[in-house]
PyMOL Python script that loads the backbone (N, CA, C, O; Angstrom):
from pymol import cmd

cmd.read_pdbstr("""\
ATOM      1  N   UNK A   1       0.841  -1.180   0.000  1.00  0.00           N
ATOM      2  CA  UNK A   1       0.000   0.000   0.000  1.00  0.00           C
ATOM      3  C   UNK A   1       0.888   1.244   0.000  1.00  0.00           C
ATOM      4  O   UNK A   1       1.815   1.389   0.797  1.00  0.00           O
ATOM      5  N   UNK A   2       0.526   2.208  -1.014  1.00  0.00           N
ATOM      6  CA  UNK A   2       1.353   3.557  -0.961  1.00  0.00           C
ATOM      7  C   UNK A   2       0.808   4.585   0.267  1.00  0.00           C
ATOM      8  O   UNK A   2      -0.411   4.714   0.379  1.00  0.00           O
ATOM      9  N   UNK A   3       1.753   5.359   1.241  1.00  0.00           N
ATOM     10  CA  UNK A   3       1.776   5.620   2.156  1.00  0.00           C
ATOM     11  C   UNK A   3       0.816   7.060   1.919  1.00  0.00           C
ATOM     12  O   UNK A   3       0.865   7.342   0.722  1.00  0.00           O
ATOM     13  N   UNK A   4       0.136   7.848   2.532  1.00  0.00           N
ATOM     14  CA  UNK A   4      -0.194   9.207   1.966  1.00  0.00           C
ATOM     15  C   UNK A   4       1.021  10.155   2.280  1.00  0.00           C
ATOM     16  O   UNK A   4       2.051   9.814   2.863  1.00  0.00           O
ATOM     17  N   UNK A   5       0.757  11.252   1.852  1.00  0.00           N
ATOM     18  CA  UNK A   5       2.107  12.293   2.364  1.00  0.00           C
ATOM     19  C   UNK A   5       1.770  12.786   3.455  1.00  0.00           C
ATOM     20  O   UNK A   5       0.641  13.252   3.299  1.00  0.00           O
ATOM     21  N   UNK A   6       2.271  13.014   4.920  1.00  0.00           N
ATOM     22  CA  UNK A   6       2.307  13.629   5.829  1.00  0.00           C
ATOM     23  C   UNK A   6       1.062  14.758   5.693  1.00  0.00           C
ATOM     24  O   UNK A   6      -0.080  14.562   6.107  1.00  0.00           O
ATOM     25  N   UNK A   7       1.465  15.809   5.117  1.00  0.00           N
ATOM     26  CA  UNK A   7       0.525  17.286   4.768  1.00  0.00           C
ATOM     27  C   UNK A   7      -1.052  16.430   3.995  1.00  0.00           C
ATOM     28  O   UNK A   7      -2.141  16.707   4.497  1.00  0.00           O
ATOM     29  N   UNK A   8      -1.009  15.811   3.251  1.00  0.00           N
ATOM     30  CA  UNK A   8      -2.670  15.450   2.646  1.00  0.00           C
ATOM     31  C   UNK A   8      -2.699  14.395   3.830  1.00  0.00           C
ATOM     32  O   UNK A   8      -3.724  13.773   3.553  1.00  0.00           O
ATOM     33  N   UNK A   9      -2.202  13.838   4.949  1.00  0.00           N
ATOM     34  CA  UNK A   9      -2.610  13.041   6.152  1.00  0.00           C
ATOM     35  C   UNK A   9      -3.565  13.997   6.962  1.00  0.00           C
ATOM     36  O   UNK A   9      -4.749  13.898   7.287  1.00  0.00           O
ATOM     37  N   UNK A  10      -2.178  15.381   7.252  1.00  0.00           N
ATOM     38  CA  UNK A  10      -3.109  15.898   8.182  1.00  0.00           C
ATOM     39  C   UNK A  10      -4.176  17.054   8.371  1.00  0.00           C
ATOM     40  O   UNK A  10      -4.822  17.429   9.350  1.00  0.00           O
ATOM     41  N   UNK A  11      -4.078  17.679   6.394  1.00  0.00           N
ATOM     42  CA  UNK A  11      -5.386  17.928   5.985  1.00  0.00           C
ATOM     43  C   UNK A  11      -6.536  17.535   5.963  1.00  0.00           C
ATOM     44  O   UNK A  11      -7.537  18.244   6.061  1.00  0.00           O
ATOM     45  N   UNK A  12      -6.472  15.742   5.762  1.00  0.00           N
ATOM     46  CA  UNK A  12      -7.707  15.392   5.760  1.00  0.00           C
ATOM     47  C   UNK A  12      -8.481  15.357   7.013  1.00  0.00           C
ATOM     48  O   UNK A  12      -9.650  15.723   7.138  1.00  0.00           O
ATOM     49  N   UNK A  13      -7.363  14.665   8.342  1.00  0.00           N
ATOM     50  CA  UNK A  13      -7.517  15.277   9.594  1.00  0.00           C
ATOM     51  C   UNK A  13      -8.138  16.165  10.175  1.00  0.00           C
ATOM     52  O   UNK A  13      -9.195  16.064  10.799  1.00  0.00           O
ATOM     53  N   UNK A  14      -7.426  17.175   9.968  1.00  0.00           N
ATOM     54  CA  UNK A  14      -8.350  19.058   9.761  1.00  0.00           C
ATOM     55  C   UNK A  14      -9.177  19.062   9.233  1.00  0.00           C
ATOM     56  O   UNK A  14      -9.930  19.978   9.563  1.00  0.00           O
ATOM     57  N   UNK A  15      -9.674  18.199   8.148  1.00  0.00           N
ATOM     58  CA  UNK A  15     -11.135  18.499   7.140  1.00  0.00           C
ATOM     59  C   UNK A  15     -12.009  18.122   7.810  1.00  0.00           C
ATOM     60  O   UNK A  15     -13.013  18.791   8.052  1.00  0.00           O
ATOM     61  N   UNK A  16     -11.691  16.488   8.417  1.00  0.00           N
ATOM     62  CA  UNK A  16     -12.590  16.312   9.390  1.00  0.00           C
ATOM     63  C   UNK A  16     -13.006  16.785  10.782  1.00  0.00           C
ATOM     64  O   UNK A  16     -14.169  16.765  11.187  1.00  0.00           O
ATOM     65  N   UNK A  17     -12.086  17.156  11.387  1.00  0.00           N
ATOM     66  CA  UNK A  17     -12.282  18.106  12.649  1.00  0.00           C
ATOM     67  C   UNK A  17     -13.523  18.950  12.638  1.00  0.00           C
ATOM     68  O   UNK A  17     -14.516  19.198  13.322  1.00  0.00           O
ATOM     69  N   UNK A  18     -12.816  19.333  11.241  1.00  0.00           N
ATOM     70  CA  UNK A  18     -13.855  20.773  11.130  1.00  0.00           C
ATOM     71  C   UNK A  18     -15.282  20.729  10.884  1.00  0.00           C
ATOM     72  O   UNK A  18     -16.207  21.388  11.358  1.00  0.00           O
ATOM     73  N   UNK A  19     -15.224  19.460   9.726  1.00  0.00           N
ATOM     74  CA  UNK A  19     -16.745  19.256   9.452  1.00  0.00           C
ATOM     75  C   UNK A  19     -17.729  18.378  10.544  1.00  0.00           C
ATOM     76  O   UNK A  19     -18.957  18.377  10.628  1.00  0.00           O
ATOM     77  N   UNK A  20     -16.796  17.695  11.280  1.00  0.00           N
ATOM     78  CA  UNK A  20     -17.419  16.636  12.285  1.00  0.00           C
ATOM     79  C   UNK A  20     -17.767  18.056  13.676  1.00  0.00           C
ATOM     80  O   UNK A  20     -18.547  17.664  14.544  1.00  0.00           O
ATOM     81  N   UNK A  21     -17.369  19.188  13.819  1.00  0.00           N
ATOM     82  CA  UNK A  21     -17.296  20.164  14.869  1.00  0.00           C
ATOM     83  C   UNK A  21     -18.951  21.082  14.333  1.00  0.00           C
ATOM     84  O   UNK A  21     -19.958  21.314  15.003  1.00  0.00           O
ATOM     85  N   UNK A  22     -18.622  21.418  12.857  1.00  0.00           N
ATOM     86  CA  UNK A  22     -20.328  21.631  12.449  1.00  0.00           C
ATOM     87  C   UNK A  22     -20.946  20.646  11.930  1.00  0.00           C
ATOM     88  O   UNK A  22     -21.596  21.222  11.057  1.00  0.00           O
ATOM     89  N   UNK A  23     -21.220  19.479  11.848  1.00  0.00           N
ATOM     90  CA  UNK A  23     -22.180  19.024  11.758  1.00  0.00           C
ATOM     91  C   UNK A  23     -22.187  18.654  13.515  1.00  0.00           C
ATOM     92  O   UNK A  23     -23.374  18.400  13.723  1.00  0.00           O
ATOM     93  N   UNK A  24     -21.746  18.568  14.302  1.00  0.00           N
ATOM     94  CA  UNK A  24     -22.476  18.216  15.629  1.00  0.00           C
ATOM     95  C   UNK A  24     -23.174  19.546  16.373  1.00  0.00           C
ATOM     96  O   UNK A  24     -24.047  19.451  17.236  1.00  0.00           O
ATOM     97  N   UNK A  25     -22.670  20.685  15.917  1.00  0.00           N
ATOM     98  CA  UNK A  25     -23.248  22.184  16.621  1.00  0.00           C
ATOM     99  C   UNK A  25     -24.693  22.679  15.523  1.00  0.00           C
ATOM    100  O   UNK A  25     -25.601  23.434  15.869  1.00  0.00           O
ATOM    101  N   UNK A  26     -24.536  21.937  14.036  1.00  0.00           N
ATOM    102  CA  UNK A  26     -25.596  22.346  13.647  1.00  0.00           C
ATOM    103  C   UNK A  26     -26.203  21.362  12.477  1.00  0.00           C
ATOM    104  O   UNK A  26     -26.494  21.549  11.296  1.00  0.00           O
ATOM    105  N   UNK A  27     -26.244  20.499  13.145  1.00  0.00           N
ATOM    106  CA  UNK A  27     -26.823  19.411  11.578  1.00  0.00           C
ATOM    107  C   UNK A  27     -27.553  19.270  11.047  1.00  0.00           C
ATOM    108  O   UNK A  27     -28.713  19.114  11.429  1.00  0.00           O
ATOM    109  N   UNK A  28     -26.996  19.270   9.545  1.00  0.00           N
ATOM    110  CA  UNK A  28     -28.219  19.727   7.956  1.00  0.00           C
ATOM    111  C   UNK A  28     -27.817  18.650   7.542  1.00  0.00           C
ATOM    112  O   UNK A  28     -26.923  17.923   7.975  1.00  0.00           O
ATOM    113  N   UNK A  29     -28.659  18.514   6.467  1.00  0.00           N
ATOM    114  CA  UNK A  29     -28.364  17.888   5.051  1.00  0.00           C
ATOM    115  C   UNK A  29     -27.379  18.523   4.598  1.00  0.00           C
ATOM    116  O   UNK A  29     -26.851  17.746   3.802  1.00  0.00           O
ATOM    117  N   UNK A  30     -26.773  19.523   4.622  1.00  0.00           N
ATOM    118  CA  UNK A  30     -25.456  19.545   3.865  1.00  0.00           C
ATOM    119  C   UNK A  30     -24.533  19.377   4.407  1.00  0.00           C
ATOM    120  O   UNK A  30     -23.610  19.091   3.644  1.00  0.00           O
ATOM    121  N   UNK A  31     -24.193  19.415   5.722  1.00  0.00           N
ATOM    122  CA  UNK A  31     -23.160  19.059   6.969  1.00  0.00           C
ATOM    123  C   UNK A  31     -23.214  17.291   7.254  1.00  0.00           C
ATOM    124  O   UNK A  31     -22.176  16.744   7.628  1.00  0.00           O
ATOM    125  N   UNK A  32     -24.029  16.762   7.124  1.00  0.00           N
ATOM    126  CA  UNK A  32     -24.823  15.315   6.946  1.00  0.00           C
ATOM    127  C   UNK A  32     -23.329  15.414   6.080  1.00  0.00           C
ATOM    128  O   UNK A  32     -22.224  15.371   6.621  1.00  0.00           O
ATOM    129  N   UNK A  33     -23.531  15.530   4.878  1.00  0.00           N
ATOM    130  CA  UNK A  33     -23.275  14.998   3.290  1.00  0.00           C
ATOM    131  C   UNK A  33     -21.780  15.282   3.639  1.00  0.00           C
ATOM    132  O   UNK A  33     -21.057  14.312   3.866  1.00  0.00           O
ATOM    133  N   UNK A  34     -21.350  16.341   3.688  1.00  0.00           N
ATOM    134  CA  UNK A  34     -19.918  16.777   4.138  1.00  0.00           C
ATOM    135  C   UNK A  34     -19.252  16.214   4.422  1.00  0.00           C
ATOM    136  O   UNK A  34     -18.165  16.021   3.875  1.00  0.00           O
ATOM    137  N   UNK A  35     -19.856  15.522   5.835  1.00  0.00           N
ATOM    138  CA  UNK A  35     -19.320  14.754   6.780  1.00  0.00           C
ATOM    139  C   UNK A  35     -18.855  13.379   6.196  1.00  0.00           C
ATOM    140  O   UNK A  35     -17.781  12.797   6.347  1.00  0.00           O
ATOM    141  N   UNK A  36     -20.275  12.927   5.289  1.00  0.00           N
ATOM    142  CA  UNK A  36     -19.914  11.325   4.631  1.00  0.00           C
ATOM    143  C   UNK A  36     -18.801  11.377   3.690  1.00  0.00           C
ATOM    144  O   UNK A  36     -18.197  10.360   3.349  1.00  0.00           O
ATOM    145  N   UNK A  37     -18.468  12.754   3.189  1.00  0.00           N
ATOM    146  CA  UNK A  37     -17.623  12.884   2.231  1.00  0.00           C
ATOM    147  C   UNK A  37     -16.501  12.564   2.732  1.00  0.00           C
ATOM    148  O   UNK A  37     -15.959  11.512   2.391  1.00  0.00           O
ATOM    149  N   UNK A  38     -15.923  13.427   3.658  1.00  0.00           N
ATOM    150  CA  UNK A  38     -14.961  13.546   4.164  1.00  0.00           C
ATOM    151  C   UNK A  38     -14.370  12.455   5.279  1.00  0.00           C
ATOM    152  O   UNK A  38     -13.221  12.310   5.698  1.00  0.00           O
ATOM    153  N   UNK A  39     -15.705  11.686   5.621  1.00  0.00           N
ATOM    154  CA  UNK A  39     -14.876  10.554   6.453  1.00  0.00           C
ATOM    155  C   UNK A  39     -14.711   8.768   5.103  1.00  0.00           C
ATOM    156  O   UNK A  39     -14.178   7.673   5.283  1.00  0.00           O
ATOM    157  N   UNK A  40     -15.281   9.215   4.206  1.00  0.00           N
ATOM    158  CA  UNK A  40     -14.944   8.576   2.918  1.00  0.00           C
ATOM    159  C   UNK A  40     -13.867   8.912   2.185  1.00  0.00           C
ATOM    160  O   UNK A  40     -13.396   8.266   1.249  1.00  0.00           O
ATOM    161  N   UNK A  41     -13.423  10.096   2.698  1.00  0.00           N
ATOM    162  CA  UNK A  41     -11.941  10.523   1.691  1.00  0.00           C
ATOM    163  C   UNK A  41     -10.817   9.798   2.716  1.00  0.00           C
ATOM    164  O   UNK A  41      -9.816   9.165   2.381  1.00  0.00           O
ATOM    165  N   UNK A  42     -11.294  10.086   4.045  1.00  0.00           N
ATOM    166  CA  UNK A  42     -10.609  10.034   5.040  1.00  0.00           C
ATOM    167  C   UNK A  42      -9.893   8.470   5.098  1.00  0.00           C
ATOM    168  O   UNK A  42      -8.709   8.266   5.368  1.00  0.00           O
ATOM    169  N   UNK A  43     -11.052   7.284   4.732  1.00  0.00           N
ATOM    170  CA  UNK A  43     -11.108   5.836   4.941  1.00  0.00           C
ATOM    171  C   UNK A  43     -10.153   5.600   3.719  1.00  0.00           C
ATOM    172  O   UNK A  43      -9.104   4.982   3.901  1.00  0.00           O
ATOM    173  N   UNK A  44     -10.446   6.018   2.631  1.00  0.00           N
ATOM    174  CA  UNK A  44      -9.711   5.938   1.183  1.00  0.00           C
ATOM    175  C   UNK A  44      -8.254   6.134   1.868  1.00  0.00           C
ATOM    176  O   UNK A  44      -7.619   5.129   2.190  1.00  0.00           O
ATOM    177  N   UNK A  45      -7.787   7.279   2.065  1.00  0.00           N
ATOM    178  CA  UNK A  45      -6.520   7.728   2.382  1.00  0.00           C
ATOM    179  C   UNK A  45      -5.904   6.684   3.038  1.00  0.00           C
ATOM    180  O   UNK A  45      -5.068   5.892   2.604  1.00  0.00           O
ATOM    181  N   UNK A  46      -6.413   6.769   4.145  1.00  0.00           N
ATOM    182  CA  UNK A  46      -6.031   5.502   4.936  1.00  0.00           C
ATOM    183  C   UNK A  46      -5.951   3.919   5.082  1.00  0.00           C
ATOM    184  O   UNK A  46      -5.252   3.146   5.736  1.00  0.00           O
ATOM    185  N   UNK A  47      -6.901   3.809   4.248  1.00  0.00           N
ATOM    186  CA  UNK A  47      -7.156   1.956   3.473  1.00  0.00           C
ATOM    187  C   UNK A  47      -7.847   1.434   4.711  1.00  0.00           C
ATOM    188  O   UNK A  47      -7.425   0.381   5.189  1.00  0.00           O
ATOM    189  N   UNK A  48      -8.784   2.006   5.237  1.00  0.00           N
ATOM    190  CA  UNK A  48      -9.788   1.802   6.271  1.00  0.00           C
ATOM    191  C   UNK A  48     -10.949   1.771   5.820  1.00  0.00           C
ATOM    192  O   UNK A  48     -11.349   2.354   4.813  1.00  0.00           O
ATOM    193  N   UNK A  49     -11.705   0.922   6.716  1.00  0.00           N
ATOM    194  CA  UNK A  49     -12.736   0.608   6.015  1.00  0.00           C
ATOM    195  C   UNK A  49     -14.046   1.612   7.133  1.00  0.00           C
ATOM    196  O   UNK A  49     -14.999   2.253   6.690  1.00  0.00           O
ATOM    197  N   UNK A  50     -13.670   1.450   8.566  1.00  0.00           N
ATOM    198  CA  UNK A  50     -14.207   2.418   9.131  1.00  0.00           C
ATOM    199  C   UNK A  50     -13.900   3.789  10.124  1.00  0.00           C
ATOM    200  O   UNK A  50     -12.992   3.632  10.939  1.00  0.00           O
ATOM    201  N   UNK A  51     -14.501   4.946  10.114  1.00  0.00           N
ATOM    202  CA  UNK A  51     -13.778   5.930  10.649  1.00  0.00           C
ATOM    203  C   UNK A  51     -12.794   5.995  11.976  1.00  0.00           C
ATOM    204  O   UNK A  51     -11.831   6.758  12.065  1.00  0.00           O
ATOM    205  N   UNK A  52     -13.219   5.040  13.005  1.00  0.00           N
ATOM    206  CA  UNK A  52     -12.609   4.745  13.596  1.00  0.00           C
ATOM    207  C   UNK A  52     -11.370   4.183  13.506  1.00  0.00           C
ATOM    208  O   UNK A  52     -10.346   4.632  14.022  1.00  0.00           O
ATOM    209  N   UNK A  53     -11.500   2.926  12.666  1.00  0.00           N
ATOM    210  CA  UNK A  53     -10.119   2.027  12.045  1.00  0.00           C
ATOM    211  C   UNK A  53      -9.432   3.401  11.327  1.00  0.00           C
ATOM    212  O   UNK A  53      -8.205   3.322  11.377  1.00  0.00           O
ATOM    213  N   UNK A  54      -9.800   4.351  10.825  1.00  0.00           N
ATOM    214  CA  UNK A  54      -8.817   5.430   9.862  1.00  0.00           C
ATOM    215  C   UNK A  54      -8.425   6.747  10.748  1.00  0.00           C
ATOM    216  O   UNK A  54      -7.419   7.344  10.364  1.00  0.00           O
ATOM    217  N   UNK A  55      -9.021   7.199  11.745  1.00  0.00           N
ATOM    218  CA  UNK A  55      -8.485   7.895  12.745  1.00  0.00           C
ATOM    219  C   UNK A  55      -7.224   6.897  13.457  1.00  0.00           C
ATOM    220  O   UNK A  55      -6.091   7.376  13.508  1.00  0.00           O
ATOM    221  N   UNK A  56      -7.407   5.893  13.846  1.00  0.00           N
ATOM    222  CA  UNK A  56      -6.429   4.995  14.220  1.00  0.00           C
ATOM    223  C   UNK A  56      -5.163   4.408  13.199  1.00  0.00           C
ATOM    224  O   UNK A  56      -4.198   3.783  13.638  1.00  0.00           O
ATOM    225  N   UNK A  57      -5.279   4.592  12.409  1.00  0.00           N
ATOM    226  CA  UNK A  57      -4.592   3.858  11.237  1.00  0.00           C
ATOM    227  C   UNK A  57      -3.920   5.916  11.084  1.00  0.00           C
ATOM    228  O   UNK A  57      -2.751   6.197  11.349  1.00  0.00           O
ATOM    229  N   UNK A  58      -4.505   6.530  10.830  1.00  0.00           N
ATOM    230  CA  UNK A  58      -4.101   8.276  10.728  1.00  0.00           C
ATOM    231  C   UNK A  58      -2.693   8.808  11.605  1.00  0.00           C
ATOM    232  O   UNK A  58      -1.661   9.372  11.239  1.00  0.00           O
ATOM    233  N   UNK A  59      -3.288   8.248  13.189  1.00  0.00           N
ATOM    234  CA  UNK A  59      -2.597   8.324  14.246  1.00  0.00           C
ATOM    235  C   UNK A  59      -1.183   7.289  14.161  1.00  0.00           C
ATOM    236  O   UNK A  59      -0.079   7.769  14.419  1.00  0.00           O
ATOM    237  N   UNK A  60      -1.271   6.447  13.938  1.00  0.00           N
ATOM    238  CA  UNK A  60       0.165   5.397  13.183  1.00  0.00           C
ATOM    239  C   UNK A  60       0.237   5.997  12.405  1.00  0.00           C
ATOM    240  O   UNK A  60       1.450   6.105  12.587  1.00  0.00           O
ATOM    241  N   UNK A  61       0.005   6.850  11.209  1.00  0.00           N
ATOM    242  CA  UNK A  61       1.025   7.239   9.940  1.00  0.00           C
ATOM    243  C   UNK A  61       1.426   8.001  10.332  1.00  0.00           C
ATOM    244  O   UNK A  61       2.567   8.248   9.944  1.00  0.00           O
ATOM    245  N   UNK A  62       0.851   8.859  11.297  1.00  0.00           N
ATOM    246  CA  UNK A  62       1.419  10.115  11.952  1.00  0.00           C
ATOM    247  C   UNK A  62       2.691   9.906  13.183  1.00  0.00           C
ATOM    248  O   UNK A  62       3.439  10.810  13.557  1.00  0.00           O
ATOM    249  N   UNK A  63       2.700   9.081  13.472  1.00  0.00           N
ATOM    250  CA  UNK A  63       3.935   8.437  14.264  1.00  0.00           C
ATOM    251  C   UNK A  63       4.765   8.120  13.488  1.00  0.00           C
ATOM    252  O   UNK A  63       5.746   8.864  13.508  1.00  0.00           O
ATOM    253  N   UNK A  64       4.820   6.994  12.513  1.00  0.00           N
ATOM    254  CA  UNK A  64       5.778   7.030  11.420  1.00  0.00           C
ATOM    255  C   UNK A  64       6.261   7.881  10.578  1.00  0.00           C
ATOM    256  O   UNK A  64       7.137   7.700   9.732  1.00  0.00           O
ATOM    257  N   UNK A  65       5.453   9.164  10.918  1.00  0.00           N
ATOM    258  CA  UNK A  65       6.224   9.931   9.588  1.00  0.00           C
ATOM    259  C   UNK A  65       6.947  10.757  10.996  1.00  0.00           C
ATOM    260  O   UNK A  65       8.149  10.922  10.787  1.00  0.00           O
ATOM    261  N   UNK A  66       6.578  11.213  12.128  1.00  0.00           N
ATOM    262  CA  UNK A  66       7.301  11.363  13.014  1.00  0.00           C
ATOM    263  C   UNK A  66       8.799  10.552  13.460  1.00  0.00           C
ATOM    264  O   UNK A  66       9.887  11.116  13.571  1.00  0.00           O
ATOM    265  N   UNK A  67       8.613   9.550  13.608  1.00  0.00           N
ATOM    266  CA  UNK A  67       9.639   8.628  13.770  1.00  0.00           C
ATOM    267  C   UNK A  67      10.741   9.119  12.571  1.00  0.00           C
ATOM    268  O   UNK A  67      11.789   9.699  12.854  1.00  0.00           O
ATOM    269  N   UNK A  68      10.452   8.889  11.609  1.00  0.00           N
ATOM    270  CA  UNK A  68      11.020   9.074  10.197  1.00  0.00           C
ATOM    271  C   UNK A  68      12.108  10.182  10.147  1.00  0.00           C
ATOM    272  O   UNK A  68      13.289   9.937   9.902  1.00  0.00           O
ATOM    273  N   UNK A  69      11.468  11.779  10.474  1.00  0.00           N
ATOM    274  CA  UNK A  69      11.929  12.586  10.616  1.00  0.00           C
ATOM    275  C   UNK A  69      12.984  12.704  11.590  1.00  0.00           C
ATOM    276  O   UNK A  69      14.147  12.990  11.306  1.00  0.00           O
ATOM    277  N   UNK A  70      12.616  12.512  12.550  1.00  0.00           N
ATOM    278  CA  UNK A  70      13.751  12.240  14.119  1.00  0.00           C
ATOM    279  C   UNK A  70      14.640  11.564  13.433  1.00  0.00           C
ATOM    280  O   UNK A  70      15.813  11.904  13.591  1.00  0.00           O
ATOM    281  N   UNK A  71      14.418  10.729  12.740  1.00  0.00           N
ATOM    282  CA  UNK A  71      15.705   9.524  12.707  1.00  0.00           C
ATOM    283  C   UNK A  71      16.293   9.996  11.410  1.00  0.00           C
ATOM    284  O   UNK A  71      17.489   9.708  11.367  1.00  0.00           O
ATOM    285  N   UNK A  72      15.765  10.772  10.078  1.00  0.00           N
ATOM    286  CA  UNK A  72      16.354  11.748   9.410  1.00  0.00           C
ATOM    287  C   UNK A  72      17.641  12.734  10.148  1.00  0.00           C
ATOM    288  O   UNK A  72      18.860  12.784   9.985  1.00  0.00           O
ATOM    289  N   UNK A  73      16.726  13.415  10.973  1.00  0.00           N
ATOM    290  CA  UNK A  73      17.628  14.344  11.497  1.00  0.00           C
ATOM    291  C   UNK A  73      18.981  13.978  12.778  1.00  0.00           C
ATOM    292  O   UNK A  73      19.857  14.691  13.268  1.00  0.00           O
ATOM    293  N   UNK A  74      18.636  12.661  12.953  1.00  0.00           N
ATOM    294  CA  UNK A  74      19.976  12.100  13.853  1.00  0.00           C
ATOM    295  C   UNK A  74      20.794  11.030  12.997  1.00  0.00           C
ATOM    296  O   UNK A  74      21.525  10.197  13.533  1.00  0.00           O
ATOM    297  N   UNK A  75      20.600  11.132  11.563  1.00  0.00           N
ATOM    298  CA  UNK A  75      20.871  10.183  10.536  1.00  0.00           C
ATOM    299  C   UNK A  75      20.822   9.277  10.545  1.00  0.00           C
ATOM    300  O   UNK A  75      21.557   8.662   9.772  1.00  0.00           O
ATOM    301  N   UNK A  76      19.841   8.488  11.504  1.00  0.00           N
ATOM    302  CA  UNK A  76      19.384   6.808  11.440  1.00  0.00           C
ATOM    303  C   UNK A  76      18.094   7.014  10.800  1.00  0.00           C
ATOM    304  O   UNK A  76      17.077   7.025  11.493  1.00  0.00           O
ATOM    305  N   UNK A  77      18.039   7.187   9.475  1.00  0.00           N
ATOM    306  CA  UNK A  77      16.383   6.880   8.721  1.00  0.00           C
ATOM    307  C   UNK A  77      16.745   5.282   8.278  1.00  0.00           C
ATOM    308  O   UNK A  77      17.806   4.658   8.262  1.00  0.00           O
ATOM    309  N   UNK A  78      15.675   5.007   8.009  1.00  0.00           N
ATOM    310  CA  UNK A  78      16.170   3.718   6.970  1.00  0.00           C
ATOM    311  C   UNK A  78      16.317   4.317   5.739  1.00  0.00           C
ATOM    312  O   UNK A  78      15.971   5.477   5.516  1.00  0.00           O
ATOM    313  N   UNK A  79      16.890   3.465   4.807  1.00  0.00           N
ATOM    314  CA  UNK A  79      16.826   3.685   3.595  1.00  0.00           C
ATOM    315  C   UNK A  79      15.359   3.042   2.982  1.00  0.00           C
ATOM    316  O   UNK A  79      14.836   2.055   3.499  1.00  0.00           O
ATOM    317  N   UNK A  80      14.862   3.652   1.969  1.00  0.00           N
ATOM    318  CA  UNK A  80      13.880   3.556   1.345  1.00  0.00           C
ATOM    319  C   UNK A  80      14.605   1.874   0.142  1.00  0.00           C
ATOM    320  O   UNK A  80      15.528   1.443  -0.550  1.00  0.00           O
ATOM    321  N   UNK A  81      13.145   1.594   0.766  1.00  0.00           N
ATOM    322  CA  UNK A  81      13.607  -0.211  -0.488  1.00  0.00           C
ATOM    323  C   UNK A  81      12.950  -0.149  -2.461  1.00  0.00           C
ATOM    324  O   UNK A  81      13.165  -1.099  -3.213  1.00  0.00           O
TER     325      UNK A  81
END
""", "prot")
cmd.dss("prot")
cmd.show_as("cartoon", "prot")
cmd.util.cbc("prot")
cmd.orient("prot")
């Protein structure tokens, strides 16, 4: 599976924050729809099948790309295969 990039990880993140923050303070049919969108972009990204499994699966890519960096910057990355 190809990894997402860090920045479209934690955009989609933020997309959802935001839309899951109004659709719970004011829910429409278009905040409804938003929401399915975005936790469907969210599952895609992540190769999850549910929002939960892709917030969780989000939170590991986000450690690994953390990890990654640290070990960039103390020059223990791995090499890419």
């Amino acid at each position: 599976m190809l990894l997402p990039a860090e920045k479209d990880l934690r955009a989609a993140l933020a997309r959802f924050a935001q839309v899951r923050i109004e659709h719970d303070v004011r829910p429409t049919g278009t905040t409804s729809l938003a929401l399915e969108d975005v936790t469907r972009a969210l599952c895609t990204l992540t190769g999850a099948t549910t929002v939960e499994d892709a917030l969780r699966e989000a939170d590991a890519l986000l450690d690994r790309c953390r990890t990654a960096r640290v070990g960039a910057a103390k020059g223990t990355a791995p090499l890419a295969a």
